[in-house]
C-alpha positions, -999 to 999 in steps of 0.1 A, spaced: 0 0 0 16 36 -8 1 64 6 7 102 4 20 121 31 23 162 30 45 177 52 46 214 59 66 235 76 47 265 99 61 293 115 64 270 151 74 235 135 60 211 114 29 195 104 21 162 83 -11 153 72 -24 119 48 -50 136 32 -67 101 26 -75 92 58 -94 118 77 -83 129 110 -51 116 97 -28 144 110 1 157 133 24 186 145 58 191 160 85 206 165 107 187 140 102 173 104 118 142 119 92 135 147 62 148 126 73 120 102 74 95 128 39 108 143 22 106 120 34 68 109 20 58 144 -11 71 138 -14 53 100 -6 20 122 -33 34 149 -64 42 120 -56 12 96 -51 -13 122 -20 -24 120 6 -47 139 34 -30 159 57 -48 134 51 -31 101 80 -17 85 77 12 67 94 32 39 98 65 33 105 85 -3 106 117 -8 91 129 -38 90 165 -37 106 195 -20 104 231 -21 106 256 5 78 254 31 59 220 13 75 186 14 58 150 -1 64 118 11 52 85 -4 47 61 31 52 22 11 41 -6 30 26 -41 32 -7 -44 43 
């Protein structure tokens, strides 16, 4: 499963949002912990096992927007 995560920086830190699954969302203070936020919460809505490994590719970055494609096994 690949899904599409938008990160983007504020003026206090940074937030990341999956913009298909609603609710789907977090903010802090780094890109870094954003990032792993907001994998917990994918784990948390789609039900899935602690073990799941996840990958991360960027595929876009300009100054205040970043996207992320979040590839998994479901």
């Amino acid at each position: 499963m690949i899904l599409t995560i938008i990160v983007e920086k504020t003026d206090d830190g940074f937030e990341a949002d999956i913009e298909s699954i609603k609710g789907c969302d977090a903010w802090a203070p780094t890109e870094d912990e954003a990032l792993e936020q907001i994998s917990a919460k994918v784990k948390y809505y789609l039900n899935l096992p602690d073990n799941v490994k996840f990958k991360l590719d960027k595929t876009k970055d300009n100054f205040r927007v970043k996207v992320y494609k979040l590839i998994f096994n479901k």
